[in-house]
N, C-alpha and C positions, 0 to 999 in steps of 0.2 A: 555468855549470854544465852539462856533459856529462848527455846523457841518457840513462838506463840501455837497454842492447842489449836488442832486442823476444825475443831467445831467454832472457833471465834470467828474464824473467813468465811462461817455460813451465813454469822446473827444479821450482818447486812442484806444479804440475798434474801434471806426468808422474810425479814419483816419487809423488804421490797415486794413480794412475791402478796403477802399479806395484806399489803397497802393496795393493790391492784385488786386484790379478789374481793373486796370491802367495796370497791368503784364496779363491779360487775352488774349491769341492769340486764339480769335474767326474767324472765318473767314470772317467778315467785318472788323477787327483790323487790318487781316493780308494783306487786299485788300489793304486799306486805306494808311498802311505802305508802303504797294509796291509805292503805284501811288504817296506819296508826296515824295521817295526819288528817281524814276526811273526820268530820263529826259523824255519833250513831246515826242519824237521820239521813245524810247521805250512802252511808252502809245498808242501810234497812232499804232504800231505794234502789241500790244497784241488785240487792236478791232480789227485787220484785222484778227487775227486769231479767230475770232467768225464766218466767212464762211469760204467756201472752195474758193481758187481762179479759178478752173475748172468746166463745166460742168461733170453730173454724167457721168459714162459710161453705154456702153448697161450692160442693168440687175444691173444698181443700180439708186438711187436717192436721193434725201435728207430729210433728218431725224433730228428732235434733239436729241442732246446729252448732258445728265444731269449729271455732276460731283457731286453725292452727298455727296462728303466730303467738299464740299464748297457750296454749299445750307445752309443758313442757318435759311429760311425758311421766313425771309424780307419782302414778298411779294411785292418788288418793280417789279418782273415781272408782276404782277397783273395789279397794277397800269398801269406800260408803256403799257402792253397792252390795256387796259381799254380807257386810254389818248388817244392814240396815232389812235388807230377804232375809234372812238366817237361812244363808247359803250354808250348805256341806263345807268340809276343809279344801278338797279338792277340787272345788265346782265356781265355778266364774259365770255371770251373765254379761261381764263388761271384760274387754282388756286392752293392749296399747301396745302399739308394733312397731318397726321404721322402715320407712321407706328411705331411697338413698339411691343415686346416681352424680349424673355432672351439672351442675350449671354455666351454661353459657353465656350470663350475664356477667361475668365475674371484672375485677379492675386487670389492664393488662399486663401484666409481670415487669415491663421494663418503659420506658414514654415512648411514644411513637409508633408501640406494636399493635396485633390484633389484643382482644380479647383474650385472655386462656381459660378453657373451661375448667372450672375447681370443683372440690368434692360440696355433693351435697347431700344432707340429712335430715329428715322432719319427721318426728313421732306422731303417732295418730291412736287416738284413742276411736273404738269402732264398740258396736252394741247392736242390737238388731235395730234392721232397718225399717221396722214396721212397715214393708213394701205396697205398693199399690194394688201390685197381682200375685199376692204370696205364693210361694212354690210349696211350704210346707202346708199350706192351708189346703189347696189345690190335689193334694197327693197323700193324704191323710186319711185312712180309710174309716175310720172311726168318727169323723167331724168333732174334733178332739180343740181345733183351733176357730177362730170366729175373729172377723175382724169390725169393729164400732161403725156401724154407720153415719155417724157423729164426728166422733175425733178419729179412727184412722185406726185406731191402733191395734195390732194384733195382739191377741191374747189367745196362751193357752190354756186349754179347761184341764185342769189336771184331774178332775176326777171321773175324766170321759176317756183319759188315753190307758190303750192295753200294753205300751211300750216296746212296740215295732220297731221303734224308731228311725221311721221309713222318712218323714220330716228332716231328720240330719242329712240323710242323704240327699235328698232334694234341694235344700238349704244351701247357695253357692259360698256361703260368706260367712259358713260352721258356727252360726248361732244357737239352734236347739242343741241342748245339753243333755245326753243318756245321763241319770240319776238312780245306780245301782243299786244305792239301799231302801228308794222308794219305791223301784221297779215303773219308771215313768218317764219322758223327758219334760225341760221345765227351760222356760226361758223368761229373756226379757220382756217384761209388762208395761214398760216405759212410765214404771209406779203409778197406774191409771188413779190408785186411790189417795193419791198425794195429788196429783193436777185434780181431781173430784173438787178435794178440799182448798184448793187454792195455794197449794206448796209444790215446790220445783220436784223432781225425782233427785235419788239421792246421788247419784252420782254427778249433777248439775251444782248441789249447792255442796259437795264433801271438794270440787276442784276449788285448789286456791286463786287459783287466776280466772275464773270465772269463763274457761274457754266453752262448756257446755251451755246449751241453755234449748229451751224448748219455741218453735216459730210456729207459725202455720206454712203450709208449702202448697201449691200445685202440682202433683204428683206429673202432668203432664212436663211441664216450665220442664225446660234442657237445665242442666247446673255444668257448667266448665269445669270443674273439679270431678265429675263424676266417673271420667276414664282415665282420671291420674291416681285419686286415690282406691277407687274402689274395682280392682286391678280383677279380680277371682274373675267377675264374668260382664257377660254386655247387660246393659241395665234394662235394656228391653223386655229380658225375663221373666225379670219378678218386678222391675218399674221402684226401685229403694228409694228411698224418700229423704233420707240422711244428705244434710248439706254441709259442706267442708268449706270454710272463708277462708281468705288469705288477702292478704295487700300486696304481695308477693308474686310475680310470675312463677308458679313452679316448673322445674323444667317435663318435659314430654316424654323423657325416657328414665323415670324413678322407676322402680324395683322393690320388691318385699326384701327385708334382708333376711330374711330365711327362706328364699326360694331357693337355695340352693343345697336346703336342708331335707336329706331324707325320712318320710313320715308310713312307713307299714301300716297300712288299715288293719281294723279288727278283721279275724279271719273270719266271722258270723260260722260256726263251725254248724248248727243248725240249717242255715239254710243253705250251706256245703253241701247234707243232706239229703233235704229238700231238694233244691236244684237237680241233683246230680240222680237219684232216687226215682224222680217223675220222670227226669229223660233218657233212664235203660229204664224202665218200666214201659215207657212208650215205645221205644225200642223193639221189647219184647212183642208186645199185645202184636206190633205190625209184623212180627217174624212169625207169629201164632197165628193169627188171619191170612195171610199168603202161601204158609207155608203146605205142602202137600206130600205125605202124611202130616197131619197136624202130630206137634212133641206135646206129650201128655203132661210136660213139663217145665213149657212157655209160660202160657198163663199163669200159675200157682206163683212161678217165682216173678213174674210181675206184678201180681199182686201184692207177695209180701215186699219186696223193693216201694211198693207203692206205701203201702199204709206204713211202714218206718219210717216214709218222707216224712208222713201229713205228720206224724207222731213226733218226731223231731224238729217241724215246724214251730210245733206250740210251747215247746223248750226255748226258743228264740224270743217271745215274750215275756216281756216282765208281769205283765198282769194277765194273766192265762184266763181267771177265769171270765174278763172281761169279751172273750172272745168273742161270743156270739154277734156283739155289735159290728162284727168287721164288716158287714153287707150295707152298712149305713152308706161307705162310702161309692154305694158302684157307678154312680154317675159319673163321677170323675177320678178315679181313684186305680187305678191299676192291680195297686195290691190287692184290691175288694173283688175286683174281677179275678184274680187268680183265684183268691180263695175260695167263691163260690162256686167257678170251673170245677177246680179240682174237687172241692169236698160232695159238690152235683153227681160227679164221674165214681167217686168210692161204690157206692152200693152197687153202680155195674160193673167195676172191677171186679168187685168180690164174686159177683153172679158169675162172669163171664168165666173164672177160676172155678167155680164148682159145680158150673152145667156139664160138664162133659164126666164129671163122677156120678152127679146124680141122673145121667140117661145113661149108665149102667148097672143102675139098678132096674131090677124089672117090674115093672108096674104098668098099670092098665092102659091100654093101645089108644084110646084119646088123651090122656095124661103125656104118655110119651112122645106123641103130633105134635101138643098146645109146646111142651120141652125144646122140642126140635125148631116151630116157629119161632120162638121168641129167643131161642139163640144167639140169631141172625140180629135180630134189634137188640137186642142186649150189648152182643159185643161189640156192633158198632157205634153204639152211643157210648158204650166207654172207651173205644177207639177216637170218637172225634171232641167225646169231652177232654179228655186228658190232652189231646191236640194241640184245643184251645186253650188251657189252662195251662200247659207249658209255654203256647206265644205270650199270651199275658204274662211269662214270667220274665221270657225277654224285655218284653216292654217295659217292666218296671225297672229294668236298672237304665235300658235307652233314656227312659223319661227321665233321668236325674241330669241326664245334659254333659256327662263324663265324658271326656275323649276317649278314656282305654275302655268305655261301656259303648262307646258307637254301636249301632246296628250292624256293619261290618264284621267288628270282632264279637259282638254277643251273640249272633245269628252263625257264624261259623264255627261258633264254641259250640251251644245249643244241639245246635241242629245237625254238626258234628255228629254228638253224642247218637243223639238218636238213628242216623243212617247206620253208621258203624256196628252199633247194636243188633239193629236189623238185621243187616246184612251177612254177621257172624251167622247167624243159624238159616240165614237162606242159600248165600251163596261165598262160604266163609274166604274164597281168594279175594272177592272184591273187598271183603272187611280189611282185608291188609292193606290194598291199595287207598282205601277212601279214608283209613287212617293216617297212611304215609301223608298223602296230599291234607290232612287234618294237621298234623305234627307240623308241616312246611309253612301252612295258612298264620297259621300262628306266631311263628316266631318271621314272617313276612311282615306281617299288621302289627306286630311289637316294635318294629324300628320306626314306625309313625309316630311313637307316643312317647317322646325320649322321658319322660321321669316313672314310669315304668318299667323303660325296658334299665334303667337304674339301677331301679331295685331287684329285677331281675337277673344283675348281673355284679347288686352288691348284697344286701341285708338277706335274699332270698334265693341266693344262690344253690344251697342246701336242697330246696326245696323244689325249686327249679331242674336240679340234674335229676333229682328223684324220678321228679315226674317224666323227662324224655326217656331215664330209663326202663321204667315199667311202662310206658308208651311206648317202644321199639321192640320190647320183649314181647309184651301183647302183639304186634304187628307179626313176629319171627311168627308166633303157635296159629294167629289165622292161618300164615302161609303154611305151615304144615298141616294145617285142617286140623287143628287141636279148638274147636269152639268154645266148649264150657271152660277151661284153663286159661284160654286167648281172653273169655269174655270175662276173669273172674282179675285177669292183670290191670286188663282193660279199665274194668270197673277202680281199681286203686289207683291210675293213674289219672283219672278223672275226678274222681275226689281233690287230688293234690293239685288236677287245674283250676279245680274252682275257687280253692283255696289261693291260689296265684292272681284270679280275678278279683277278690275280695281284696287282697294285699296288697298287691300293684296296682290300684288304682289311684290316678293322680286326683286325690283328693282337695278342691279349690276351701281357700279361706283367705280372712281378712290378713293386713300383713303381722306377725310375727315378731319375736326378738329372731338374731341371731344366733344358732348353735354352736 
């Protein structure tokens, strides 16, 4: 007797298996049911109800609103949006992440017992939140963003931005998107000229289950869902406008499930630069003002440290020659304020470097007076412009709201630089000292910031020894009174921390896939 083939003991299990998946009411089974048994005139009514048919009223505007019991995470909103912009390949204005923890509502394992808490999962599809008190608008030096007084909605002016892309940063919820081949960033419009016209945006009507759709909201109105899903930061902020429904209790302790994903920021090698340029530049100028003999060779080389900042500054834009507009933003704007600072301080940098050449030459005895007076004002207005325009540089990353940018760590980074600087050509043991306790300060305030101190001790590890080693090395030549060597180690290991600031920082966004 012939033994029956081991694939005939499956034909039962699978078409059991088959027969079950066929009885699945997922929520594109349950869409698909609805639209092939409703008539088109009930079709045609339920896209209508994906906008509102009214303008907002005063003190509201429109928002989306996300039914997450009917998300089922598709990403056909992706797509429609993606299509519908003629987005790049690589460039998303919409995406869809999961959150996932325990629920404790769950049935109890056995009769009689508690509760046990079971696993739980919910995808979210996220897009900008057209916020009430936008961060990107607020911190945008160029007035590049504008939000409707009408309907609410933020909108980027793309052919106002010089692409700083000072907006991402500020952004808790990684919505503006740097856009490399346009030299710009570009986000969600919430399709203003689809609602104009009376049509949903595209990512509302491309979902099959019709979980998107457009409301009107009270930016003020609390939403219950607002500390479960939108996890990056407190809504206080920026005040998001984006509402999440559920019939569902969600449980209180979900999670991104890529928070435990490590994400290296771009290192901005530019304003590495920048940064690092202006604060031994300033450095210099104060070891050249105090110092007594003055070094005939402070100044010059704080100059050129200087102008190689501002110089590699504008290699950090995408639209360069946009530039000039950066002053638009000084009112509220940080970056605008640095830039004015600093570019105000250039011409007496330069002065302040070439008065002490040009009062050795000889020239007529009131020429050489008016020389000698205005020395004194020269250098110190480039002594306290550049001051200023190094604090504004702190300020602009404190102002993004970063943890591993706190005022703690960016003021001890900073302002680091600049003592230590100093101090090399004034009084070169204390430069060893005030580095040591600089080296110490550092990796103190990196154990506050655990997804930092992460990466600092995975992806950027390289980078990381680097830098303590040419930091220790710099500290040995202060202590032997080796300044220009101390201060030339000095300077490359500063570099690689700024580079460490830019990398390690824990960058907030909406939730994620898993890695």
């Amino acid at each position: 007797m012939n033994p029956q083939p081991a694939d005939s003991n499956l034909e039962p299990f699978l078409a059991e298996l088959l027969a079950g998946q066929q009885q699945l009411q997922t929520p594109v089974t349950r869409a698909a049911t609805a639209h092939s048994l409703q008539p088109s005139a009930w079709r045609a009514e339920r896209f209508r109800e994906l906008i509102p048919l009214t303008a907002p009223a005063p003190g509201q505007q429109y928002a989306f609103e996300v039914d997450l019991d009917a998300c089922s995470g598709c990403k056909a909103c992706v797509s429609g949006c993606h299509s519908l912009n003629g987005l790049d390949d690589e460039e998303t204005w919409r995406d869809v992440g999961l959150v996932y923890g325990l629920s404790a509502l769950a049935a109890p394992l056995q009769p009689y017992s508690p509760p046990a808490p079971q696993p739980f999962a919910q995808t979210v599809t996220t897009a900008c939140h057209h916020c009430a008190d936008p961060a990107c608008l607020n911190g945008c030096p160029v007035l590049a963003y504008e939000k409707d007084p009408v309907t609410g909605i933020v909108r980027h002016l793309d052919d106002q931005c010089i692409g700083c892309s000072y907006c991402v940063l500020k952004c808790p919820y990684d919505v503006p998107k740097y856009n490399a081949r346009l030299g710009i960033v570009r986000k969600c419009d919430l399709c203003h000229g689809r609602l104009a016209a009376g049509e949903a945006p595209a990512c509302a009507q491309a979902c099959p289950t019709q979980a998107i759709k457009i409301v009107h909201v009270t930016p003020a109105a609390p939403d219950p869902y607002d500390a479960v899903i939108r996890l990056p930061a407190d809504p206080a902020y920026t005040q998001p406008t984006t509402r999440y429904v559920s019939k569902n209790l969600l449980p209180a302790t979900l999670r991104p499930a890529d928070s435990d994903t490590l994400r290296p920021q771009h290192a901005h090698l530019a304003l590495v630069i920048l940064l690092t340029g202006t604060q031994l530049a300033l450095g210099l100028l104060l070891a050249d003002t105090f110092s007594a003999p003055r070094s005939p060779l402070l100044a010059p080389a704080a100059a050129t440290l200087f102008f190689v900042a501002l110089a590699a500054s504008v290699a950090h834009l995408g639209q360069p020659l946009r530039a000039w507009r950066i002053f638009l933003g000084l009112r509220r704007s940080w970056l605008s304020r640095e830039a004015v600072l600093l570019g105000t301080a250039a011409p007496f940098v330069a002065l302040a470097a070439a008065l002490p050449y040009v009062s050795s030459i000889p020239l007529p005895a009131s020429l050489s007076e008016l020389i000698r007076h205005s020395s004194f004002v020269i250098g110190h207005s480039a002594l306290g412009l550049t001051t200023l325009g190094v604090v504004s540089s702190g300020m602009i990353y404190i102002d993004t709201r970063r943890h591993f940018w706190r005022p703690a760590n960016t003021f001890t980074r900073m302002g680091g630089i600049v003592l230590v600087a100093t101090l090399a050509f004034l009084f070169t043991p204390a430069a060893a000292l005030v580095l040591g306790l600089k080296l110490f300060a550092e990796n103190h305030l990196l154990r506050s910031s655990p997804i930092s101190a992460r990466l600092h001790a995975g992806p950027l590890r390289k980078t990381s020894r680097a830098r303590l080693v040419l930091g220790f090395a710099a500290l040995i030549l202060f202590a032997l009174q080796q300044p220009w060597f101390g201060f030339l180690l000095f300077a490359a290991g500063e570099l690689l921390e700024r580079v460490l600031y830019f990398r390690a920082v824990d960058a907030p966004k909406m939730p994620g896939q898993p890695a």
